[in-house]
N, C-alpha and C positions, 0 to 999 in steps of 0.2 A: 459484552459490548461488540456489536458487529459493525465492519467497517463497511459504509454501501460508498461500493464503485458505480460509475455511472460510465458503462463501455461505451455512449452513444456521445458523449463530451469528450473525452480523454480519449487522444490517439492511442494507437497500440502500436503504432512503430516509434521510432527514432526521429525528434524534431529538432531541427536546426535553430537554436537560441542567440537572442543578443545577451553576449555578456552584461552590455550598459543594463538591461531590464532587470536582471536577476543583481546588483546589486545597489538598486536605488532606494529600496527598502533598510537596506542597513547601511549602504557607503562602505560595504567589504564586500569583494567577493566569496570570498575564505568565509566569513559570516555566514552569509544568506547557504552556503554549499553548507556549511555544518548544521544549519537549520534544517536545508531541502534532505539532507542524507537520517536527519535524528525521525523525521517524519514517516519518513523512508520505510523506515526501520518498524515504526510504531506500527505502520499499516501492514508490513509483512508477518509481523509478528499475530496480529489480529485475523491476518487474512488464513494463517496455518494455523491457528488454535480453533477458527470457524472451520476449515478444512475435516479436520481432524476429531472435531466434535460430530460432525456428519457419518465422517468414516466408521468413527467409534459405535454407531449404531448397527452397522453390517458387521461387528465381530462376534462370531460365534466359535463354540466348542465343537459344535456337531459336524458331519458331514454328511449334506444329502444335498437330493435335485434342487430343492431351493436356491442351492451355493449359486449355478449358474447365473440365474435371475438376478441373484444380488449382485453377480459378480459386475454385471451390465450396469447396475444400477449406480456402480460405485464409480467404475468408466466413466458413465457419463457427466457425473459428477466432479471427477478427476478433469474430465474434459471442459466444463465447465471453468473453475478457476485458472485452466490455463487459459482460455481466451480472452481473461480480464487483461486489462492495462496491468502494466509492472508496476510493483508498488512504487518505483523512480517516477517515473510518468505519473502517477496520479501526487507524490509531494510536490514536487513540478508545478502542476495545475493547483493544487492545495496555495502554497506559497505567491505564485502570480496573483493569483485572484482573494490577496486577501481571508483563507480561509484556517489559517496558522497562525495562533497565539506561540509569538515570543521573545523573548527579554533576555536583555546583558547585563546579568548584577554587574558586572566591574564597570562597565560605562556610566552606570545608574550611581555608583557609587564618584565618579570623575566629576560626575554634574555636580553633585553636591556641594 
């Protein structure tokens, strides 16, 4: 499962938020932050198992002149995922815009 970031949507710095926005979706702050950190998480996790699956392909036993070539190769690659938005930043955008499925069994069960 690859997680597609869109670097040309999602800032890559630091955005100054209203609190009021990030919890109107659930009426908790604490809520909506446990939501925005669990997503967080999902897309870092995704984001270094696609890393590393990449990388995994430049390991070799051997050692010859090819090494250097790859070694650029894997640079620019390494370079690559750092220029992306921080997985915070993209649950962030995920969460505002609607793009995150999810649910409070214990509220679900209060309504009852």
């Amino acid at each position: 499962m690859s997680t597609q970031v869109t670097k040309s949507i999602i800032p890559s710095s630091t955005v100054t938020r209203d609190l009021r926005d990030l919890d109107k979706k659930t009426d908790n702050i604490y809520e909506s932050l446990v939501v925005i950190s669990k997503r967080a998480n999902q897309i870092a996790v995704d984001l270094k198992e696609e890393l590393n699956g990449k990388l995994a392909e430049f390991a070799t036993t051997n050692d010859n002149l090819e090494e250097v070539f790859e070694n650029r190769e894997q640079i620019e690659i390494s370079k690559h995922y750092e220029r992306l938005p921080k997985p915070t930043l993209v649950a962030m955008d995920d969460f505002l815009n609607d793009k995150v499925y999810f649910r409070n069994p214990s509220k679900e069960k209060e309504e009852e």
